[in-house]
C-alpha positions in Angstrom: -78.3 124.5 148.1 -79.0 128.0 149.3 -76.0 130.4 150.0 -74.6 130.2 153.0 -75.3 134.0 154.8 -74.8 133.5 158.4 -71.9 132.2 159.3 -69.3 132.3 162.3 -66.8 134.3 159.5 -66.3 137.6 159.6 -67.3 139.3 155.8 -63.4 140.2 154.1 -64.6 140.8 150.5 -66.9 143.4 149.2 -68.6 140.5 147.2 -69.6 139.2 150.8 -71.1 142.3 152.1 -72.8 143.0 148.7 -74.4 139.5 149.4 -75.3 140.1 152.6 -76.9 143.8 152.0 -79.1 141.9 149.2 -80.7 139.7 152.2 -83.1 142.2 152.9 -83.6 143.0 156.6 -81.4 139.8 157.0 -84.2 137.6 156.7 -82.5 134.8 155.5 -79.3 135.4 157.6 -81.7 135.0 160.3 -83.3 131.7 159.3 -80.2 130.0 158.9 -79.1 131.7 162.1 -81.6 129.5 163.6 -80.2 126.4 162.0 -76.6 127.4 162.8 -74.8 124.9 165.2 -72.6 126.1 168.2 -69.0 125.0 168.0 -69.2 124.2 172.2 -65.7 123.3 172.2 -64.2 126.5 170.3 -66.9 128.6 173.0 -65.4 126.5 176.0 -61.7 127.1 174.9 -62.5 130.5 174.0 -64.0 131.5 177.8 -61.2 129.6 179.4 -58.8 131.8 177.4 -60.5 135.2 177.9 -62.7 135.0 180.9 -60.5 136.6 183.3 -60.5 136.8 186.6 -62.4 140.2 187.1 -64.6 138.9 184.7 -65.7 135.9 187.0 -65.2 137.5 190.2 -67.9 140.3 189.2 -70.4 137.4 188.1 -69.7 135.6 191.3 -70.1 138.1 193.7 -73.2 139.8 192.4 -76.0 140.2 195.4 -78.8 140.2 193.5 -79.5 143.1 195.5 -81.3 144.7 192.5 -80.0 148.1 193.3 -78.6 148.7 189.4 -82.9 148.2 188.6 -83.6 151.7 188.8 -80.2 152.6 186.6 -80.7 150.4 183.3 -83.7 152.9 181.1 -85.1 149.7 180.1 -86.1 148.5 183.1 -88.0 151.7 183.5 -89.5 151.8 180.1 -90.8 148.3 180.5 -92.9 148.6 183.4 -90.0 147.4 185.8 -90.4 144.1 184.3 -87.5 141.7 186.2 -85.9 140.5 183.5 -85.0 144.2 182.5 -82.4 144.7 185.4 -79.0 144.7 184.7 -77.9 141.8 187.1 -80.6 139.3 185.8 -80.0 140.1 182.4 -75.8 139.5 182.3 -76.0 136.6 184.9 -78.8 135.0 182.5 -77.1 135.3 179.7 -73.0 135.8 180.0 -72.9 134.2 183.4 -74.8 130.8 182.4 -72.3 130.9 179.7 -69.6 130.7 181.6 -71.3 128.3 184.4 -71.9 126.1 181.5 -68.4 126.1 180.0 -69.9 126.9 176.8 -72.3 123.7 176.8 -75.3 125.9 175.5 -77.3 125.7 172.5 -78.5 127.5 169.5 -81.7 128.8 171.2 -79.5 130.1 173.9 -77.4 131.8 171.9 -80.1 133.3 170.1 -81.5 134.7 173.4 -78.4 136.1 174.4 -77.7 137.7 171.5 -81.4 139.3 171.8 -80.7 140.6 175.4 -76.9 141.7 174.2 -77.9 143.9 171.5 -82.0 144.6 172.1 -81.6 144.9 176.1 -78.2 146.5 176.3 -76.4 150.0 175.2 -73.5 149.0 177.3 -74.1 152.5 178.6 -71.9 151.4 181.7 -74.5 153.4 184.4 -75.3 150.7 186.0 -71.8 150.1 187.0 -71.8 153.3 188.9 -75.0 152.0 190.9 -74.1 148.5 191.9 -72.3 148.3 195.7 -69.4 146.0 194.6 -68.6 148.1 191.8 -69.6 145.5 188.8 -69.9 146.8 185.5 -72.5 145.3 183.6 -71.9 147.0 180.6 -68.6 146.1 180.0 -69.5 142.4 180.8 -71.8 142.8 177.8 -69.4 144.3 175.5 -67.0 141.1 176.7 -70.5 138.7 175.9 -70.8 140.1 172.2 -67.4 139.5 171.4 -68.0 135.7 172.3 -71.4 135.7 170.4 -69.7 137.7 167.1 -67.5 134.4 167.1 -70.0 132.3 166.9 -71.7 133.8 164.7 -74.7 134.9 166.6 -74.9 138.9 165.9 -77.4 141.4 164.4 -77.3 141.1 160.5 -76.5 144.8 160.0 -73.5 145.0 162.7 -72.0 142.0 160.7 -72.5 143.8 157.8 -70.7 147.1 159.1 -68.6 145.1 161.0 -67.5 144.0 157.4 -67.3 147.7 156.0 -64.5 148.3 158.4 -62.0 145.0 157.4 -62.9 145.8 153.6 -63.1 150.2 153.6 -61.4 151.2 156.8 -64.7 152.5 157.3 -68.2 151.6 158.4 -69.6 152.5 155.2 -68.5 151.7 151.8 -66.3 155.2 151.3 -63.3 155.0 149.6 -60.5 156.3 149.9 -61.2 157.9 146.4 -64.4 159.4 147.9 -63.4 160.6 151.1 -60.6 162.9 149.1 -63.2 163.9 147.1 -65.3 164.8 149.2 -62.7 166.8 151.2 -61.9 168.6 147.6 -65.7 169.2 147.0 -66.1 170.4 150.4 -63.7 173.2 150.2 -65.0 174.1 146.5 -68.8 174.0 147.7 -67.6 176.8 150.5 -64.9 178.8 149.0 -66.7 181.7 147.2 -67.7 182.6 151.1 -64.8 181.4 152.4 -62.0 182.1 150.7 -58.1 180.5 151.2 -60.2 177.7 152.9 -58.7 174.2 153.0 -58.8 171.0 154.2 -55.3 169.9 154.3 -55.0 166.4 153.0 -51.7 163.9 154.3 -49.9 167.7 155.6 -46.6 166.8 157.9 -46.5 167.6 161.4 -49.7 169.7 161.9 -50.8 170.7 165.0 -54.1 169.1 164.7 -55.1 165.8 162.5 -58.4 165.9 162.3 -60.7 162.4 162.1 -64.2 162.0 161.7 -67.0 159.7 161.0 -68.2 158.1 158.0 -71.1 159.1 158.1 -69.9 162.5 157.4 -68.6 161.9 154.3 -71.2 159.7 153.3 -74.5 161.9 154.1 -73.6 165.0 156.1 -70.3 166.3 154.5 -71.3 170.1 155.3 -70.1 168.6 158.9 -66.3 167.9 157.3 -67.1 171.9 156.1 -68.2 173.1 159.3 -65.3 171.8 160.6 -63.0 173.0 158.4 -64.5 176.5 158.7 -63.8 176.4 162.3 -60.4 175.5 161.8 -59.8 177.9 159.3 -61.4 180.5 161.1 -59.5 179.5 164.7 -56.3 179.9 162.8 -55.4 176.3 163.4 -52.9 174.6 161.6 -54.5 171.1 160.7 -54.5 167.8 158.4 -57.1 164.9 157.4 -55.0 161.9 156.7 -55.6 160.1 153.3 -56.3 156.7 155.0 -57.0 156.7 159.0 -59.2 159.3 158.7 -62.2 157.5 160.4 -62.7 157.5 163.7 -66.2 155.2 164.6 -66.1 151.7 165.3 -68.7 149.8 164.2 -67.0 146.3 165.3 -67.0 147.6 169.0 -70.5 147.5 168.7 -70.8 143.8 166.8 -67.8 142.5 169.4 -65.5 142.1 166.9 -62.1 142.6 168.3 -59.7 141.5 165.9 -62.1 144.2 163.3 -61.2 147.0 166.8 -57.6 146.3 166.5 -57.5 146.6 162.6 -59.3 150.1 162.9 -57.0 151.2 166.0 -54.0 150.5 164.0 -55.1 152.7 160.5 -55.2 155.9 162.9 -52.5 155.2 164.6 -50.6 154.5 161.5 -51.7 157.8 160.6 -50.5 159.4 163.9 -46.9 158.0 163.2 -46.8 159.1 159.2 -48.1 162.8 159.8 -46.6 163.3 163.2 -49.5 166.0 164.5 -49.5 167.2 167.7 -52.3 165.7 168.9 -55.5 164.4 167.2 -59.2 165.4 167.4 -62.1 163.2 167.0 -65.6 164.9 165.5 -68.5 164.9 167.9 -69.0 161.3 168.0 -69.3 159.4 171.2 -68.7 155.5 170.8 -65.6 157.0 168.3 -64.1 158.6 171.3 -64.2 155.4 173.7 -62.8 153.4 170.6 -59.8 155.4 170.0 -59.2 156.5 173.7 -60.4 154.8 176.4 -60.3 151.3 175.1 -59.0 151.5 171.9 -55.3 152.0 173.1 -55.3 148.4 174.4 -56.5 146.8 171.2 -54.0 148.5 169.8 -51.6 146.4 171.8 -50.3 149.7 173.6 -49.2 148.4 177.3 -49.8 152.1 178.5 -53.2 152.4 177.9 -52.7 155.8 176.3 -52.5 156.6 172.4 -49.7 157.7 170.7 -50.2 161.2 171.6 -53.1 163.4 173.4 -56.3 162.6 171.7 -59.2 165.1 172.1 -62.7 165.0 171.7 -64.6 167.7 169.5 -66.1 169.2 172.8 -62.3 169.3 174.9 -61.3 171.2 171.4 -64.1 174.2 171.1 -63.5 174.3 175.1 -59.9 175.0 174.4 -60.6 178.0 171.4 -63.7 179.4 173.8 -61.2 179.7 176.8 -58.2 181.0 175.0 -60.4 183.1 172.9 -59.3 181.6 169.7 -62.9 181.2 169.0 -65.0 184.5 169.8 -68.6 184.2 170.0 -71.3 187.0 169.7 -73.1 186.9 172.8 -75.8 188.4 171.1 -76.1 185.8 169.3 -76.6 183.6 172.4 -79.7 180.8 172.3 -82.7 182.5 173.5 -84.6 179.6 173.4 -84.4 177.4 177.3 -81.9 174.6 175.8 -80.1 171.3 177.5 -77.5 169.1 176.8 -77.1 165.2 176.5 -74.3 164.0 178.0 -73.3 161.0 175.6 -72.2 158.2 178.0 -69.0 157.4 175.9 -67.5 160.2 176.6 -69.1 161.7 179.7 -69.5 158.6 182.1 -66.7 156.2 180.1 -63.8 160.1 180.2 -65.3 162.7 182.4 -65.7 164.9 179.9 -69.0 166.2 180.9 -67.5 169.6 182.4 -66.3 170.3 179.2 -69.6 170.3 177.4 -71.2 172.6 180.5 -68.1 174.8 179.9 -69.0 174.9 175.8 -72.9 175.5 177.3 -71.8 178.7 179.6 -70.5 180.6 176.5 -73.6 179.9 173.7 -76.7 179.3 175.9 -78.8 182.4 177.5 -81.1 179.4 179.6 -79.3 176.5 179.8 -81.2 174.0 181.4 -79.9 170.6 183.1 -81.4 167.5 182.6 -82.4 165.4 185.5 -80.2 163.5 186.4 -77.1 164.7 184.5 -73.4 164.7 183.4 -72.4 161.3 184.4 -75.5 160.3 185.8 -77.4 160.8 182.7 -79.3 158.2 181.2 -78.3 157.1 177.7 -79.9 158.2 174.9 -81.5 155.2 174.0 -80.2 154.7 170.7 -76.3 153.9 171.5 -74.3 150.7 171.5 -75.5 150.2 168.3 -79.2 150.1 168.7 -79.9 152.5 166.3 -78.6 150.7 163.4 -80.6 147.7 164.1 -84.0 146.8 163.0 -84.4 143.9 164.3 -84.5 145.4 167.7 -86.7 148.9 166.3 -89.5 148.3 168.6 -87.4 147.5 171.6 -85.2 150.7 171.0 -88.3 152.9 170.6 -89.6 151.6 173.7 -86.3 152.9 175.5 -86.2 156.0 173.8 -89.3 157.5 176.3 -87.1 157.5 179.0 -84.7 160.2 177.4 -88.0 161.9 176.0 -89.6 162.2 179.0 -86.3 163.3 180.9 -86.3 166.4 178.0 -89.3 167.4 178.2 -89.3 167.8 181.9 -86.7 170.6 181.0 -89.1 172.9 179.1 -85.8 173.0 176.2 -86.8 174.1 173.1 -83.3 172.6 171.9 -81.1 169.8 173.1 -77.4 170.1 172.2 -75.8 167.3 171.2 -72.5 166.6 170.2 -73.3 162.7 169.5 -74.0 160.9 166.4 -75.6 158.3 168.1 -77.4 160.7 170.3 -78.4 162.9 167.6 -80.0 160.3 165.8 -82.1 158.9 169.0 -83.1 162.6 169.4 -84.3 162.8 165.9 -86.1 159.4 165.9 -87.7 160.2 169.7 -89.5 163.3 168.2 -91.1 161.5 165.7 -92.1 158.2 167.5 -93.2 160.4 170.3 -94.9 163.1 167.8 -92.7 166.0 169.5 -92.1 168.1 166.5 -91.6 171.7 168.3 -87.9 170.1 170.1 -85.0 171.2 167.8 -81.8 169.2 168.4 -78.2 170.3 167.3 -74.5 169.6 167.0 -72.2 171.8 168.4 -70.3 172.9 164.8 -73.5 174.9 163.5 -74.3 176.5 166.5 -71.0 178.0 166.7 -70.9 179.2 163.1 -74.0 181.3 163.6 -72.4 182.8 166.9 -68.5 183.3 165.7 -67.1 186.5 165.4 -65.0 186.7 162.7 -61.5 188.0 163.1 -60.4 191.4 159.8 -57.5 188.5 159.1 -60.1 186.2 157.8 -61.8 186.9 154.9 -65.8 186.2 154.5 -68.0 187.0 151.6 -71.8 186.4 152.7 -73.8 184.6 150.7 -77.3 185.4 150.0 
């Protein structure tokens, strides 16, 4: 008998997630995905239990008016195509689900998981379209959480979904190698920077600083860069040994009890170091997780976390403004630039004047997208799309929408302070053959501009 890979179990041991990374591509997670029986009466139970009443009011009094078409980018990308807009696709999918009582099949669940996670960014701009105020987006988020229970999610979000319960993180770092890498960081950069440090488990800090794996794992001169600007902002900071990430990739697979597990680890961390206030790296789906929604996984009645939580761009807003942080303005881009606005933290916290603020002090010809700040269309890649290549072509498809909306700028560089964004960016230039559009995060840009107060010292480096 094979070995059973796809299963309604969430992975808990590295020797499952070793397993499942040896499927390769998840092909045979997928073929017994197709064999996999729904438990209808755990499904019916579960949507009596959780289906709330906003929930069902939203999928009962949709119009059909089709006025959230022209929001969703793939409806646009797909030649208007019907069964791209936003209403058709939840009331196809979540609200025949519910109609049903959870009576469906496999082959439904199948094509629900399709449209949930290849049709869907949960980008939530739909929801500022629609006339009764119905967010489709967090419908969806609510319809993968009832789909990761059964089972029926894409082999690689199980997979990092498993990373978190087993690491803490979304990638296999340990806590071994995440204080290494903070130790290697700091050696790699102190012959230029000397007295720099990145403060491991410190008590009562200012600022605890938490980041994304993915840092640590294949861009740790970003945990540098930080620390630089730290060091060079005078701030008085801390990483904490465990709790230090900040992403969450079981938002994206719908796994709530995996949310809560995450939420808890920072917050632990919050109430061991007892910081100020934290700040999360320029990540945007990290932000929503540990801010906007995370609090209530958490179990926190107030909706707010344990104390002010900032993201990266509310922080260098903060230094620019209070001149913690002086920039060159020589140094200035010269180049016409624009800014995504990353929908987890511009449409989902408003935080879109703070990135414009950031913009007015580094960019010479800053130019907006159209539309913008919370009207912006995702990047394409969010919600977990980029991570899954079952749904490449789909997501490539949606990325022209964002293309096209940056090239109709003229920028020679778009800004953005995104993980998810900047990888969409990266990938758009080279499905799309556009190879003369830079794309940055915030933390190098500011590195090449800062002035450098006599207190700090700096040796350059040839």
């Amino acid at each position: 008998m094979s070995q059973v890979l796809c299963s309604p179990a969430p992975l808990t041991t590295k020797e499952e997630i070793h397993t499942l990374l040896s499927d390769k591509g998840g092909a045979q997670y997928y073929k017994q995905m197709r064999e996999m029986k729904v438990d209808t009466a755990a499904l019916a139970q579960d949507i009596e239990k959780t289906c709330k009443s906003r929930t069902r009011t939203w999928l009962n009094i949709c119009a059909h008016c089709g006025m959230c078409a022209e929001s969703c980018f793939f409806y646009k990308t797909n030649n208007n195509d019907p069964k791209q807009i936003p209403s058709y696709k939840i009331q196809s999918t979540l609200g025949e689900m519910v109609r049903r009582k959870g009576n469906v099949d496999t082959e439904f669940m199948i094509h629900a998981m399709d449209v949930a996670w290849g049709q869907c960014t949960c980008c939530n701009r739909c929801g500022i379209y629609c006339p009764h105020g119905i967010d489709t987006g967090v419908m969806f988020s609510y319809l993968r959480g009832l789909l990761f229970k059964q089972g029926f999610v894409p082999w690689e979000l199980k997979i990092g979904s498993g990373m978190h319960r087993v690491y803490g993180a979304q990638m296999d770092v340990t806590v071994e190698d995440w204080v290494d890498t903070c130790e290697w960081m700091v050696d790699e950069n102190s012959d230029e920077w000397p007295g720099l440090e990145i403060p491991v488990e410190k008590q009562g800090a200012d600022v605890m600083y938490i980041c994304n794996a993915r840092e640590v794992k294949h861009y740790p001169e970003d945990l540098a860069q930080a620390a630089i600007l730290f060091h060079v902002t005078g701030t008085n900071w801390t990483v904490p040994r465990e709790g230090w990430e900040t992403t969450s990739l079981t938002m994206f697979a719908g796994d709530w009890e995996g949310c809560a597990q995450n939420l808890k680890r920072i917050y632990a961390a919050v109430d061991r170091l007892k910081p100020k206030m934290v700040v999360g790296t320029e990540c945007g789906h990290a932000h929503r997780a540990t801010v906007v929604e995370g609090p209530y996984w958490a179990g926190r009645v107030s909706g707010d976390p344990p104390v002010p939580f900032l993201h990266y761009v509310e922080w260098v807003a903060q230094v620019l403004r209070t001149g913690k942080l002086k920039l060159d303005p020589t140094k200035k881009i010269k180049v016409p630039c624009t800014l995504q606005d990353a929908c987890n933290y511009v449409r989902n916290d408003g935080l879109g004047r703070y990135t414009r603020e950031i913009m007015s002090y580094i960019a010479e010809d800053f130019r907006e997208m159209d539309p913008h700040n919370e009207h912006n269309f995702c990047c394409g890649g969010g919600g977990g799309m980029n991570g899954i290549g079952l749904y490449r072509k789909e997501r490539n498809i949606g990325l022209k929408n964002k293309f096209d909306q940056i090239k109709a700028t003229g920028a020679e560089l778009v800004v953005t302070p995104c993980h998810n964004c900047w990888d969409a960016i990266r990938d758009m230039m080279e499905v799309y053959e556009e190879h003369n559009i830079k794309w940055s995060f915030l933390k190098p840009i500011l590195i090449n501009m800062m002035q450098i107060p006599d207190s700090i010292k700096h040796v350059p480096q040839e």
